[in-house]
C-alpha positions as CSV (number, residue, x, y, z in Angstrom):
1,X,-151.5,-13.7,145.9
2,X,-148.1,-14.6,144.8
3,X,-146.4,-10.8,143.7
4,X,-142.9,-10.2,141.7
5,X,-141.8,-6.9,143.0
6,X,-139.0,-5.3,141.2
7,X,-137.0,-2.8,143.4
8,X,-138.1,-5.2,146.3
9,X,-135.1,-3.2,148.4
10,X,-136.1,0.1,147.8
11,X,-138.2,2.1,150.7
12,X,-141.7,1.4,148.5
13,X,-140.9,-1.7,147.7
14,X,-140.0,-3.1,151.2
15,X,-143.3,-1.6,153.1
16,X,-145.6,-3.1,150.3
17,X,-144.0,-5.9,150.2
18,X,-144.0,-6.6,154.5
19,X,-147.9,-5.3,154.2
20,X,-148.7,-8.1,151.3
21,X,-146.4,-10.7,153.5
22,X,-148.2,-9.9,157.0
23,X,-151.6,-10.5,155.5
24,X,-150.4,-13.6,154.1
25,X,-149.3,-13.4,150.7
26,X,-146.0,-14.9,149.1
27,X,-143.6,-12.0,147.5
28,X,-140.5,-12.9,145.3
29,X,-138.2,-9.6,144.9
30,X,-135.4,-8.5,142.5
31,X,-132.9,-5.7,143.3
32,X,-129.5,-4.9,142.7
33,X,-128.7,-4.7,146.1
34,X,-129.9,-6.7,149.5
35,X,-132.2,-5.1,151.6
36,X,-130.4,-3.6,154.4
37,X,-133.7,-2.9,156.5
38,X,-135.0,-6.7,156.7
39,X,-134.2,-10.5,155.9
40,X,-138.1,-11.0,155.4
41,X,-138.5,-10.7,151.6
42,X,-136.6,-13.2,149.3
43,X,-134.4,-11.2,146.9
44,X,-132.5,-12.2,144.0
45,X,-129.8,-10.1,143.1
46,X,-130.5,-9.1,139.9
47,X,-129.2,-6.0,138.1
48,X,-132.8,-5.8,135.2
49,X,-130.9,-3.6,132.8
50,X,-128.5,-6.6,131.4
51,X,-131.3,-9.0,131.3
52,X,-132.2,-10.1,128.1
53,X,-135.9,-9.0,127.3
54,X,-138.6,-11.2,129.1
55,X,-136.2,-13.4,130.8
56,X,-135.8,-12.9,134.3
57,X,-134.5,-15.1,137.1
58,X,-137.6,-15.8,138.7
59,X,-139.7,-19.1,138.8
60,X,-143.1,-20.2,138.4
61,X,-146.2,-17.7,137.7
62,X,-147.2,-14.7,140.2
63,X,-150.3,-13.1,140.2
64,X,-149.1,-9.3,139.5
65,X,-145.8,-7.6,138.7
66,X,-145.2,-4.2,141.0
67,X,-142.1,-2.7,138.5
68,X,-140.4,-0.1,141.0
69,X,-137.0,-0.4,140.2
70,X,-135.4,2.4,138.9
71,X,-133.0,5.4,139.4
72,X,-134.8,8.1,141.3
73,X,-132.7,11.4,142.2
74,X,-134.2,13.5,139.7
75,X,-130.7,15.8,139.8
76,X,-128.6,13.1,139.5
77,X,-130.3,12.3,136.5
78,X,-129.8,15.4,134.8
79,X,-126.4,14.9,136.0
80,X,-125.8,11.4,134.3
81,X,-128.7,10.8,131.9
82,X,-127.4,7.5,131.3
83,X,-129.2,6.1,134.3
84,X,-132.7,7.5,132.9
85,X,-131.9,5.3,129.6
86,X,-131.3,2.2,131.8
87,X,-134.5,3.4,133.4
88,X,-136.5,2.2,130.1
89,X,-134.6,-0.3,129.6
90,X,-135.5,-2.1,133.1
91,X,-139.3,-1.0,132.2
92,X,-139.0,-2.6,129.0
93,X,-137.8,-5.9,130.0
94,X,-140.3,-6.1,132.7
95,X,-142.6,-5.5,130.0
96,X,-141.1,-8.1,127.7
97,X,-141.7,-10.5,130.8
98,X,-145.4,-9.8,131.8
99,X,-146.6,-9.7,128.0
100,X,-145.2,-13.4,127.4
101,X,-146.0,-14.5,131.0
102,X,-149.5,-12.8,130.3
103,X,-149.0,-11.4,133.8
104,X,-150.8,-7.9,134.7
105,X,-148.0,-4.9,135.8
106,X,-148.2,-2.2,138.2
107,X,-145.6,0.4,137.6
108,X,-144.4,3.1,139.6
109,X,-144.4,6.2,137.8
110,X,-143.8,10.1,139.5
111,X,-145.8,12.9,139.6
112,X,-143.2,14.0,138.1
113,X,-144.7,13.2,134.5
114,X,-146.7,16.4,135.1
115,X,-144.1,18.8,134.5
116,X,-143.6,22.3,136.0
117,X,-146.7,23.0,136.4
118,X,-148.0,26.0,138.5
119,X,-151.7,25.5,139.4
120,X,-152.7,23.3,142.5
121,X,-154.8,20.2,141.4
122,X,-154.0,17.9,138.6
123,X,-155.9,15.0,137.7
124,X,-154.5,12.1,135.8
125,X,-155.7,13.2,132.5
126,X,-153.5,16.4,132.8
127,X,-149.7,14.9,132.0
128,X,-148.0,16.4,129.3
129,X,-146.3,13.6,127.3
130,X,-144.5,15.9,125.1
131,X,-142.5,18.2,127.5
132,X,-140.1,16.4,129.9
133,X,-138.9,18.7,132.3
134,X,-135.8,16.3,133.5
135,X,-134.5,13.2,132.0
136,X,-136.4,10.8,135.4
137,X,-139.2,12.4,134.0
138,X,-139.1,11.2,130.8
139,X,-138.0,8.0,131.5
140,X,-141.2,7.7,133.5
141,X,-143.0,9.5,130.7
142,X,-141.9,6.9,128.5
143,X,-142.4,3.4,130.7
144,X,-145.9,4.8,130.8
145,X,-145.8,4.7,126.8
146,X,-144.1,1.4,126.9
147,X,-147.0,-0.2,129.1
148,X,-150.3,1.9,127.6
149,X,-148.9,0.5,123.9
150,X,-148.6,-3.5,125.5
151,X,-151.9,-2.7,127.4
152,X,-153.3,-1.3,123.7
153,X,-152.0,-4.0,121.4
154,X,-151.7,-7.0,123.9
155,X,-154.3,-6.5,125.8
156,X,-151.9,-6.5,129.3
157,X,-153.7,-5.5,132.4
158,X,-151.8,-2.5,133.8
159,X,-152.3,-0.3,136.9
160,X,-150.2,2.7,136.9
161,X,-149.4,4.8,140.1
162,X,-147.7,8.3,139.9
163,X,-145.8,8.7,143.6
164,X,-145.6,11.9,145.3
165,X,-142.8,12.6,147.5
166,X,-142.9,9.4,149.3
167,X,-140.8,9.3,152.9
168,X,-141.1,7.7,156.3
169,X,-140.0,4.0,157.6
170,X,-137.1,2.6,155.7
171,X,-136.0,5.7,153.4
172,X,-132.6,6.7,155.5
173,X,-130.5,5.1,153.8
174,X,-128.2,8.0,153.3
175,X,-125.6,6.4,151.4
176,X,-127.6,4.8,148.8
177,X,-129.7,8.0,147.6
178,X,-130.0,11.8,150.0
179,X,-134.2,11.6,149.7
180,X,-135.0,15.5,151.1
181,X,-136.0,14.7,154.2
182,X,-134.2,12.2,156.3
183,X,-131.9,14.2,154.6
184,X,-133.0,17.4,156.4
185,X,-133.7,15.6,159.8
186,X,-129.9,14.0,159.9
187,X,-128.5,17.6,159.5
188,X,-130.5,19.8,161.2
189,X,-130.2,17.3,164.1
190,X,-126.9,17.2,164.0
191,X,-126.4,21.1,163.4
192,X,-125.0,20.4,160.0
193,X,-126.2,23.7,157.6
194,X,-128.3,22.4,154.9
195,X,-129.1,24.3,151.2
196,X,-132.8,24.3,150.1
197,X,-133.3,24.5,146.4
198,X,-136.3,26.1,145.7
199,X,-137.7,27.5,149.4
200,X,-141.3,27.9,148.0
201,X,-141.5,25.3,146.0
202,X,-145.4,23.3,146.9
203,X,-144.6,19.7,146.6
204,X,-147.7,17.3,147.9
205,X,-145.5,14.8,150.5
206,X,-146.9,11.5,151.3
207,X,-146.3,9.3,153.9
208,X,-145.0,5.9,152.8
209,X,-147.7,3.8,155.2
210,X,-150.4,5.8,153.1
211,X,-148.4,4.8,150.3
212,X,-148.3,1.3,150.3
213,X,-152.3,0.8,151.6
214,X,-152.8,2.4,148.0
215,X,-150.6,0.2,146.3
216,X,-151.9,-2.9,147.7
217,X,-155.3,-1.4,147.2
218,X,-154.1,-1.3,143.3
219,X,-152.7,-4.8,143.4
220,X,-156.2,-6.6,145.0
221,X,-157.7,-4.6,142.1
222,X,-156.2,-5.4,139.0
223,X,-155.7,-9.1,140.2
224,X,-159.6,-9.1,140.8
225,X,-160.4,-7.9,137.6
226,X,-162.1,-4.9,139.1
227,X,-159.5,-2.9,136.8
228,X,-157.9,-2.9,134.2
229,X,-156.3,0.1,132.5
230,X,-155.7,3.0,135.0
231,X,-153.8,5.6,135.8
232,X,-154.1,6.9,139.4
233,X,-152.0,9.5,141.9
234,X,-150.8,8.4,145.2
235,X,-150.1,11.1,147.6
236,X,-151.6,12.8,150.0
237,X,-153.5,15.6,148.4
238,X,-151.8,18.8,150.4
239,X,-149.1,20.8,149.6
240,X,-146.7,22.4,151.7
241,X,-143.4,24.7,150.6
242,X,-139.7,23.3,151.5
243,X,-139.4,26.2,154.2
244,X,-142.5,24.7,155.7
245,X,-140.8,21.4,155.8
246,X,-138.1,23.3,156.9
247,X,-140.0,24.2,160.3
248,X,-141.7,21.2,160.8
249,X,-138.4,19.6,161.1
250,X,-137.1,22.2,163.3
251,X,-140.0,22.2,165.7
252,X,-139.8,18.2,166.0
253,X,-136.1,18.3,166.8
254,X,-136.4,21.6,169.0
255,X,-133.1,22.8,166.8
256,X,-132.5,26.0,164.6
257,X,-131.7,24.9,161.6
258,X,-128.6,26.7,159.5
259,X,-130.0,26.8,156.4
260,X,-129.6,28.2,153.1
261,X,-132.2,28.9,150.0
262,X,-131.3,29.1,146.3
263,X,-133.6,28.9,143.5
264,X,-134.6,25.2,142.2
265,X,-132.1,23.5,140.0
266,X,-132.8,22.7,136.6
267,X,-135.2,19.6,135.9
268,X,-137.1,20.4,139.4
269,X,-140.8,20.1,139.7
270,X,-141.6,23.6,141.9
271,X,-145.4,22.8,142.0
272,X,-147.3,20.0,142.4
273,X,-150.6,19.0,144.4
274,X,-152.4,15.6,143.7
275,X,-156.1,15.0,142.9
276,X,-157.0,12.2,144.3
277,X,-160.4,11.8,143.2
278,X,-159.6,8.2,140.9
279,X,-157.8,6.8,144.0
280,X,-161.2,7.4,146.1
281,X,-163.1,6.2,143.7
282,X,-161.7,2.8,142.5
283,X,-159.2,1.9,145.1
284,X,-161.4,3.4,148.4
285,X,-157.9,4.8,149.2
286,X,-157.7,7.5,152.3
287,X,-154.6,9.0,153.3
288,X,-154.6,9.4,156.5
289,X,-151.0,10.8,157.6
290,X,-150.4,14.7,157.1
291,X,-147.1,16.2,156.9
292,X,-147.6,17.7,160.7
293,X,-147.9,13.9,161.9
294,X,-145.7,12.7,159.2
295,X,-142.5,14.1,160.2
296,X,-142.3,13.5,163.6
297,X,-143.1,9.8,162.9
298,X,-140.0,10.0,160.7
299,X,-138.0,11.4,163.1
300,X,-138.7,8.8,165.5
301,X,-137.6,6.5,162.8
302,X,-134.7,7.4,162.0
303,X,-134.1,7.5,165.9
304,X,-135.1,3.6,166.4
305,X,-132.4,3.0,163.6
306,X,-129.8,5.0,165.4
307,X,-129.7,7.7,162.5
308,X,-130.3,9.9,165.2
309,X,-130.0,10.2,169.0
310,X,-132.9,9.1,170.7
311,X,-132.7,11.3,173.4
312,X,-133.4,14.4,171.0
């Protein structure tokens, strides 16, 4: 397969696209930055907002679109909901591309489209498009529009994958974007206190080599034909609360952490566990990496990068 992947530098994008290039398939990214982690995936520099509709600086055909690029701090957004706008506009001129390239897109949407909600398993038919707790989330709310109306009317193939939490290899890149827990590992290994918003939220956390077997699950798919109109959560189908995450950390590092809780900030999912029934089913996708096995795998991570010591 030949794949455009948008957001090629990000954490998702750089483990799919090493998986697709190790089993042999050719990858073309965009970004707006290099990829700091590895020289391995061609990137063009390439800020998608000013792009005019449908025109991007790629060449020849590719067999599938994966559109990841975006702004993700959910905070930040509320803080500067500009940046979910330019959000849409990205999604739209990926669109714009894959409709006139006729060229089937796989978007990365959040489970954040699901809201606040407060009961344990949500299925994909569950989303509330009307209520957007957080600008990210309707930006993601509204790329989904954007591609269920070009699916609708143009008949685009379109796989849509709602992330959970995603961490693990290539996601400590501190000074691009603080992702909770490399956040959490750098401090409490370095006796820094850290704040936890929301100590009981139940977030479902997924570990990013689970991750990217279901998005390149997803890709074989829809470039098969064996789909071509879904909707399906990627995580890992557990919960587990902040203060858990909290421990686990602090167990792994063998250091008390100095830590303080407040209540969520506004725009914050506090609840959230995947069903992953549709990913079983069409994709054959089983995550294998729980949060217990996940975090110390981060850990040592971060330690081969020298983020951390590697003697702790």
């Amino acid at each position: 397969m030949r794949i455009l992947i948008t957001g090629s530098s990000g954490q998702i994008g750089t483990n799919v696209g090493l998986a697709l290039r190790e089993r042999g398939d050719e990858v073309v990214g965009l970004d707006v930055r290099a990829n700091t982690w590895t020289p391995e995936i061609p990137t063009t520099i390439c800020d998608l907002t000013a792009c005019a509709p449908g025109e991007l600086p790629v060449e020849g055909r590719f067999d599938a679109v994966l559109h990841l690029a975006a702004h993700a701090k959910v905070f930040e957004l509320v803080e500067q909901p500009k940046r979910a706008m330019e959000n849409m506009q990205m999604a739209f001129n990926v669109l714009e591309y894959c409709r006139r390239s006729a060229t089937p897109i796989v978007f990365g949407s959040s489970r954040e489209v699901y809201g606040d909600i407060h009961r344990h398993i949500t299925d994909e038919s569950e989303a509330d498009f009307v209520v957007a707790e957080s600008p990210y989330s309707a930006s993601k709310i509204a790329g989904e529009a954007y591609i269920y109306s070009y699916a609708q009317c143009y008949g685009l193939p379109c796989l849509v994958f709602r992330f959970s939490n995603v961490y693990g290899r290539y996601d400590c890149d501190i000074d691009r974007m603080e992702r909770v827990i490399p956040l959490f590992i750098r401090r409490i290994a370095d006796g820094e206190p850290i704040v936890v918003f929301g100590p009981d939220k139940v977030l479902d956390f997924t570990y990013v080599d689970d991750c990217a077997d279901g998005v390149v699950r997803g890709l074989d798919a829809l470039v098969a034909g064996r789909i071509r109109r879904e909707t399906i959560n990627v995580a890992y189908g557990q919960g587990a609360t902040l203060q858990d995450l909290v421990n686990l950390i602090s167990l792994a590092l063998r250091k008390e952490p100095r830590v303080t809780y407040e209540a969520a900030r506004p725009g914050e999912v506090t609840r959230y566990v995947a069903d992953l029934s549709k990913a079983r089913e069409l994709l054959g996708y089983a995550p294998r990496v729980p949060l217990t096995a996940g975090v110390p795998r981060a850990i040592r991570w971060q330690q081969s990068t020298g983020a951390l010591a590697a003697d702790l």
